[in-house]
C-alpha positions in Angstrom: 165.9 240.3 62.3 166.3 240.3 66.2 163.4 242.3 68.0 165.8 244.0 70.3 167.7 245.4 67.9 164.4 247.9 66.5 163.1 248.6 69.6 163.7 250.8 72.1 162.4 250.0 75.7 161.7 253.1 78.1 159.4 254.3 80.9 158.1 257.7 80.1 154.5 259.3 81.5 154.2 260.9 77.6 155.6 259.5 73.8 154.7 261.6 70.3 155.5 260.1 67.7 156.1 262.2 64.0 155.9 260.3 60.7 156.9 261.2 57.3 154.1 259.3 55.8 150.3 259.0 57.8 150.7 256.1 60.5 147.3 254.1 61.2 145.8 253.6 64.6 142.7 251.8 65.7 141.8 253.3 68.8 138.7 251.7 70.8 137.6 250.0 67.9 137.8 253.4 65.5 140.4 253.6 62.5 142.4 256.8 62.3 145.4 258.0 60.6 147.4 261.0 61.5 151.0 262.2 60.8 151.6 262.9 64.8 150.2 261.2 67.6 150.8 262.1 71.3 150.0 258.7 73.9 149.8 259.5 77.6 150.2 257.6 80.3 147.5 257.7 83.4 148.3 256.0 86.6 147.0 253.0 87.6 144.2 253.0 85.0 144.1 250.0 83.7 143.6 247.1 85.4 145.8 243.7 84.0 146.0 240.0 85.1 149.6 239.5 85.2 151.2 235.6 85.9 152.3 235.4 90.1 156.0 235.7 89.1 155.6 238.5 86.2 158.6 240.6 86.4 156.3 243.5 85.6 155.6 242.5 89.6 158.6 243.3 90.8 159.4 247.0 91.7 
């Protein structure tokens, strides 16, 4: 199976995601299961060595 094909690639500041069944997280280290989870996105907070010629460079 090609990758591409099952994923979806966007930019969005918010994603929730809604499961039939319970999906699993492990969230800093803490196991949790949940039928809905909501992920945001904040600015600049996280701080990531990237290579000098990383694409995710380029804006």
């Amino acid at each position: 199976m090609v990758l591409q094909r099952v994923t979806l690639s966007a930019r969005l500041p918010w994603l929730e995601v809604e499961a039939a069944q319970g999906l699993y997280l492990n969230r800093d280290g803490e196991s949790m299961e949940s039928q809905q989870l909501c992920f945001s996105v904040l600015p600049a907070a996280l701080r990531v060595h990237l290579p000098e010629h990383s694409p995710l460079l380029q804006q």
